[in-house]
Structure formats: C-alpha cells, structure tokens
C-alpha positions as a Python dict, from the first residue, in 0.01 Angstrom:
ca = {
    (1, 'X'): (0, 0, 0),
    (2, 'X'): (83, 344, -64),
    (3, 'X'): (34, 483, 254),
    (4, 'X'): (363, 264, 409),
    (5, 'X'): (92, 22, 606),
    (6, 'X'): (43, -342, 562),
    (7, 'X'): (-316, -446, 472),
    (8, 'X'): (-548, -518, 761),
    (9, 'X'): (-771, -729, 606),
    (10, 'X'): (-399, -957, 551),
    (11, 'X'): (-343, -925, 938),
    (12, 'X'): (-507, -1322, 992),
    (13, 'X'): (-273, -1491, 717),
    (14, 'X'): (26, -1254, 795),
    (15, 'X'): (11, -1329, 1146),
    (16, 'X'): (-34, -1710, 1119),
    (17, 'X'): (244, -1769, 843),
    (18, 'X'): (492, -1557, 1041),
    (19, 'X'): (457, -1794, 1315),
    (20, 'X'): (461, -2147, 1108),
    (21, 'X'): (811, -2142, 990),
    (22, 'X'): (996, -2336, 1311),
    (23, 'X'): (895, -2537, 1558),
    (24, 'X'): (827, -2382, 1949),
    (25, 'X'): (1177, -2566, 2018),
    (26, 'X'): (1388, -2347, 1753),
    (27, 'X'): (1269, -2040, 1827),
    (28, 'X'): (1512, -1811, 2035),
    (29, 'X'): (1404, -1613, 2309),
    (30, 'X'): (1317, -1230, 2198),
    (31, 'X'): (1637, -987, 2328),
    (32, 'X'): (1582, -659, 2491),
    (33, 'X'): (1788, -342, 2393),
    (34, 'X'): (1737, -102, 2684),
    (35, 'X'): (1953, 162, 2566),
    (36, 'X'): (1812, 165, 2184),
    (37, 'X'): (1439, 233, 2059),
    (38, 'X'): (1366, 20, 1804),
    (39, 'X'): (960, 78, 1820),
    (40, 'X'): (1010, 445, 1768),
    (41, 'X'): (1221, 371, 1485),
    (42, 'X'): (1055, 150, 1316),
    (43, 'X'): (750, 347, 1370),
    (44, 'X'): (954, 587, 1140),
    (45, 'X'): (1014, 322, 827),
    (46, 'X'): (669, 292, 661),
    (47, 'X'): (742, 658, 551),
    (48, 'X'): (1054, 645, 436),
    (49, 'X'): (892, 483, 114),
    (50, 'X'): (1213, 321, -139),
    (51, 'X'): (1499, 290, 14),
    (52, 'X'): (1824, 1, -43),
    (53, 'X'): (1836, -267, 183),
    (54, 'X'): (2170, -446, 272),
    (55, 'X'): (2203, -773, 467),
    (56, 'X'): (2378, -1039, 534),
    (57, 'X'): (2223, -1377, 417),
    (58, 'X'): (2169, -1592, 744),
    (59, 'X'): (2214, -1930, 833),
    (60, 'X'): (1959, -1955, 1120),
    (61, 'X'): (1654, -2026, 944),
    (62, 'X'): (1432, -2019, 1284),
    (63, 'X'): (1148, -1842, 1243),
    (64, 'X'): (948, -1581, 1331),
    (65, 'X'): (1192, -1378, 1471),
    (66, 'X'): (1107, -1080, 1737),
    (67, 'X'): (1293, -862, 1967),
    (68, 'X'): (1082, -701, 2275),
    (69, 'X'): (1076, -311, 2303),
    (70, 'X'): (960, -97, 2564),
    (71, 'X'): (613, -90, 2459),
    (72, 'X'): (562, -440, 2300),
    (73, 'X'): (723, -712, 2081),
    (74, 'X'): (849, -630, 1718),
    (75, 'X'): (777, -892, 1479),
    (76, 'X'): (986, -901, 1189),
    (77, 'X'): (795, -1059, 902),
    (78, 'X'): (1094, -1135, 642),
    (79, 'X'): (1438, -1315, 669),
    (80, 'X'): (1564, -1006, 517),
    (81, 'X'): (1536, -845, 897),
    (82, 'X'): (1700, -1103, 1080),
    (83, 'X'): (1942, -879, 1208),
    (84, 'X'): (1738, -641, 1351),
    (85, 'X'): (1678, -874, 1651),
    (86, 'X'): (2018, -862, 1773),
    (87, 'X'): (2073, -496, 1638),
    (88, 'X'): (2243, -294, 1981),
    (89, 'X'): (2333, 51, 1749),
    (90, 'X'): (2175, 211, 1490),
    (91, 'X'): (2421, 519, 1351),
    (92, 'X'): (2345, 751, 1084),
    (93, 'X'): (2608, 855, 837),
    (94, 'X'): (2734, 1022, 503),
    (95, 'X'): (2997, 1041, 278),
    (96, 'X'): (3145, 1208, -4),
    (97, 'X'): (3273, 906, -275),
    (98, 'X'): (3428, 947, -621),
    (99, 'X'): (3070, 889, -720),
    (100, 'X'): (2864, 1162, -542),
    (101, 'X'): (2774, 1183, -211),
    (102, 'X'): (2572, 892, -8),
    (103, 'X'): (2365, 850, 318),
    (104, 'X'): (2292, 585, 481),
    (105, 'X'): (2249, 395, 857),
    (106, 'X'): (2410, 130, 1004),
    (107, 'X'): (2238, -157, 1210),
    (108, 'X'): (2513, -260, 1415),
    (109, 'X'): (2532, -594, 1663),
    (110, 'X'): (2820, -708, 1850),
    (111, 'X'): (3038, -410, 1753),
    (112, 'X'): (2931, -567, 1346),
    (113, 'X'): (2757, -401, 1075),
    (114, 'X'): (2461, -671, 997),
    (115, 'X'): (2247, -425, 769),
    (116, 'X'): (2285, -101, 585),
    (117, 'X'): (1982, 108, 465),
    (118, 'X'): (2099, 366, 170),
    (119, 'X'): (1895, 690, 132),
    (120, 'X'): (1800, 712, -251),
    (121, 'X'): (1638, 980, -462),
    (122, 'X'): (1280, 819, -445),
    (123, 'X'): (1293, 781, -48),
    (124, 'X'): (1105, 1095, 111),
    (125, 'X'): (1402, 1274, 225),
    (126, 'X'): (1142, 1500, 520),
    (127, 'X'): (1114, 1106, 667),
    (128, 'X'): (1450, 1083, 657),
    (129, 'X'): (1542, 1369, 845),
    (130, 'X'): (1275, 1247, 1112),
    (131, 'X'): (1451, 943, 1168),
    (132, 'X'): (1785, 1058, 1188),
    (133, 'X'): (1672, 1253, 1547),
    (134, 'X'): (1648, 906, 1685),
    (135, 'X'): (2016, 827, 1578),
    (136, 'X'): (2329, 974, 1607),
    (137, 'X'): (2491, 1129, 1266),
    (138, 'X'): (2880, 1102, 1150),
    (139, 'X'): (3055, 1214, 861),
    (140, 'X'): (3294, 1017, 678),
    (141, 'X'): (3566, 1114, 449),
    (142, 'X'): (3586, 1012, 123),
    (143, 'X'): (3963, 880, 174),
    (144, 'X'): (4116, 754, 532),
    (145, 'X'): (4402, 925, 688),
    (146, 'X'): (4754, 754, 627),
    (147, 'X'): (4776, 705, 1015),
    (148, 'X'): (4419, 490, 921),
    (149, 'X'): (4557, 288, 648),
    (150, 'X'): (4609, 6, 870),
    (151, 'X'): (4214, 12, 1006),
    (152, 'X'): (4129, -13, 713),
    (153, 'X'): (4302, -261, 596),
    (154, 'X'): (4190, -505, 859),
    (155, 'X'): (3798, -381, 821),
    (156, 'X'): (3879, -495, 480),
    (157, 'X'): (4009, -841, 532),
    (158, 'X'): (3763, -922, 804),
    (159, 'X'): (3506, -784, 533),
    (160, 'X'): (3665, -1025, 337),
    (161, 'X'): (3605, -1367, 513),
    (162, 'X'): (3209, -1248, 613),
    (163, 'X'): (2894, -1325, 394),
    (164, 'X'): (2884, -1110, 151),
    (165, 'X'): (2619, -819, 107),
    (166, 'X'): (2312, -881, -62),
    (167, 'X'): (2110, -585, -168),
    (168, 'X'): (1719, -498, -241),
    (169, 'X'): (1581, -218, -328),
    (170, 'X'): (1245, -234, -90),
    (171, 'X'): (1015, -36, 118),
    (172, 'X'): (947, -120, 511),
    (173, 'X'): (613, -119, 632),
    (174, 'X'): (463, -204, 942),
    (175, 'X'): (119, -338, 1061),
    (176, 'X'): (39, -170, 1448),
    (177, 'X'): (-163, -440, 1665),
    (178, 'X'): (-197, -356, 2083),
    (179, 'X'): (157, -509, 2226),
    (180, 'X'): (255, -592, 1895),
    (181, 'X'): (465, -422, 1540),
    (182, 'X'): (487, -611, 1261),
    (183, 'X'): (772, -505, 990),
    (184, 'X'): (747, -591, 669),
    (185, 'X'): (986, -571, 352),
    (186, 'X'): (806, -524, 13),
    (187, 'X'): (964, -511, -329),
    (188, 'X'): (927, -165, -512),
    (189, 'X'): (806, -162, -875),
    (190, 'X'): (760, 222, -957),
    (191, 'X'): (1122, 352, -862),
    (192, 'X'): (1311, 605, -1109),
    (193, 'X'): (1590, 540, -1346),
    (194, 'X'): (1782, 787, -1113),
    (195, 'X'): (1697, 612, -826),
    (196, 'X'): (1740, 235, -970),
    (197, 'X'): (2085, 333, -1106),
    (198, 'X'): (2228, 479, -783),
    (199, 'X'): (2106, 139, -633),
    (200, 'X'): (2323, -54, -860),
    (201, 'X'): (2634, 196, -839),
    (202, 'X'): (2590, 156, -420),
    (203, 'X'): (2569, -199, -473),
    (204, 'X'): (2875, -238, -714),
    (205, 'X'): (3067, -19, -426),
    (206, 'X'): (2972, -252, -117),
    (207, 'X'): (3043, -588, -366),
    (208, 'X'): (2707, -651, -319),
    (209, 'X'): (2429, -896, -491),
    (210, 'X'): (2184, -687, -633),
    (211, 'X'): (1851, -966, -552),
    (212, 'X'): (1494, -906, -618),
    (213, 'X'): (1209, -955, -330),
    (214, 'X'): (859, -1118, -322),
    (215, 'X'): (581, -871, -265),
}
C-alpha cells in the first residue's frame, strides 16, 4: 500500500504464516535493547517509502523472529530483517565518494555491521530527516588518513572472510496491533531510473548482490 501500512484485512494470514516457519523448540528467546528504541524507529520506516536494503544472508533459518521493546514485541515478518533482533546501534552517516555523495544507517550488533539502509532519490528525504533525530549522525571522508591505512586494511580483510552483502531495493512497512509491530519488507516496482541506477552503483561499491524480493 501506498500509505507505508500493511493491509489489515492480511493481518489473519500474515500473522499465522509468520509464526509457522519453526517449531516452538527453535525459536530463540526475543532480546531486549534497553539503551536503543527500536519501536520508535521503526515506527519511522513505513514513511521512508524506497529505500536500499543491505544484509547479510543468514544461516539460522528459525522463524518468526522478534525482539521485545519498551512498549511491545516487534515482529519481523521477512528473513531479510534477521538482524534487527540482535541490532544494539543504529548510527546515521554520510559520505562524499568518487561517485557523489551517499547517506545511509548502520544496524550494528556485537560491535558488526549486519544491515545497511541507503537513502535514494525516491525515499522521502522529510522522513529521513525524522529518523535521523532518533540516531546519532557522522561524517565520513571520502579517503582515510595515512595514520588509518592500517584500520582499514583489517575492516577490509575481516570484510573479506564475512557473507557477503546482498542488496534490495524495498520499502518497510509495518502493521500496528496492541503489544505488537509487525515489519514488513516489500519489493518496489515504480522507482526512477535515477533512483534504480544509484542502487546498482551503491551496490557495485559494497560488492554486493543486487537480488529481487517477493511482494
């Protein structure tokens, strides 16, 4: 739907699918991130409207998976948002690249990136701004410092030996029940050449899969 929500009249089949995938004895325990909001964020995704999604394929396949928030559980609906249940840090940040400049947040666990959402031309940028009071923003420069190299070179190598990226262009909406979010991940149809080509150029930089979604 248009308006960023999942359709109600869906809520019965959404609900019971999301909780067929594992048996009662695979199913993790939800975690609870004192320090970080995640309702109020996600709260803010359904307007965001296109934006790229990066993740990390998974090899739990438990499902559903949730995380419990001050005011309720968060459900997340799609594989794609595994790592939002373990996510400790969300950071905001922007950079300047040979290519033109980029913004995007980190979902961070364990002191890890495990997802990336890039800011494209088609994603309402008023949205954006909303979201980023929630997070904290940092600048990046296009090149390291030379006293930086070596950072960088060991981000690189451990990059190296993780899963690689795999990248969708979607849009994140979320069904509100009492006690209960659910958060979706939808494949977008109607985005612009501009915005479709900066998804590929963000994906060629992060050596990731570009992969389509269901939905």
């Amino acid at each position: 739907m248009s308006d960023g929500t999942i359709d109600l009249g869906h809520e019965e089949a959404l609900l019971s699918a999301s909780f067929s995938y594992a048996p009662m004895a695979e199913r993790k325990s939800a975690p609870i991130f004192i320090g970080l909001d995640m309702h109020a964020i996600a709260e803010c995704l359904p307007r965001l409207g296109p934006v790229l999604w990066l993740y990390r394929e998974e090899k739990e396949t438990a499902f559903p998976r949730a995380r419990l928030t001050a005011r309720g559980v968060l459900l997340l609906e799609h594989p794609a948002l595994m790592a939002l249940a373990n996510c400790s840090a969300v950071q905001a940040r922007s950079s300047v690249t040979p290519r033109g400049p980029r913004e995007w947040i980190d979902f961070d666990a364990n002191g890890k990136t495990v997802a990336r959402m890039y800011f494209l031309p088609d994603t309402d940028c008023l949205a954006w701004d909303a979201m980023l009071q929630f997070v904290g923003a940092t600048v990046e420069s296009p090149r390291a410092p030379a006293w930086q190299a070596h950072r960088v070179f060991m981000r690189c190598a451990w990059a190296r030996v993780q899963p690689s990226w795999l990248a969708c262009v979607v849009r994140l909406p979320v069904l509100q029940l009492p006690c209960l979010q659910v958060l979706g991940l939808r494949a977008v149809d109607n985005v612009s050449a501009l915005g479709r080509n900066l998804a590929f150029s963000i994906a060629d930089d992060e050596r990731a899969r570009m992969i389509d979604v269901a939905g």
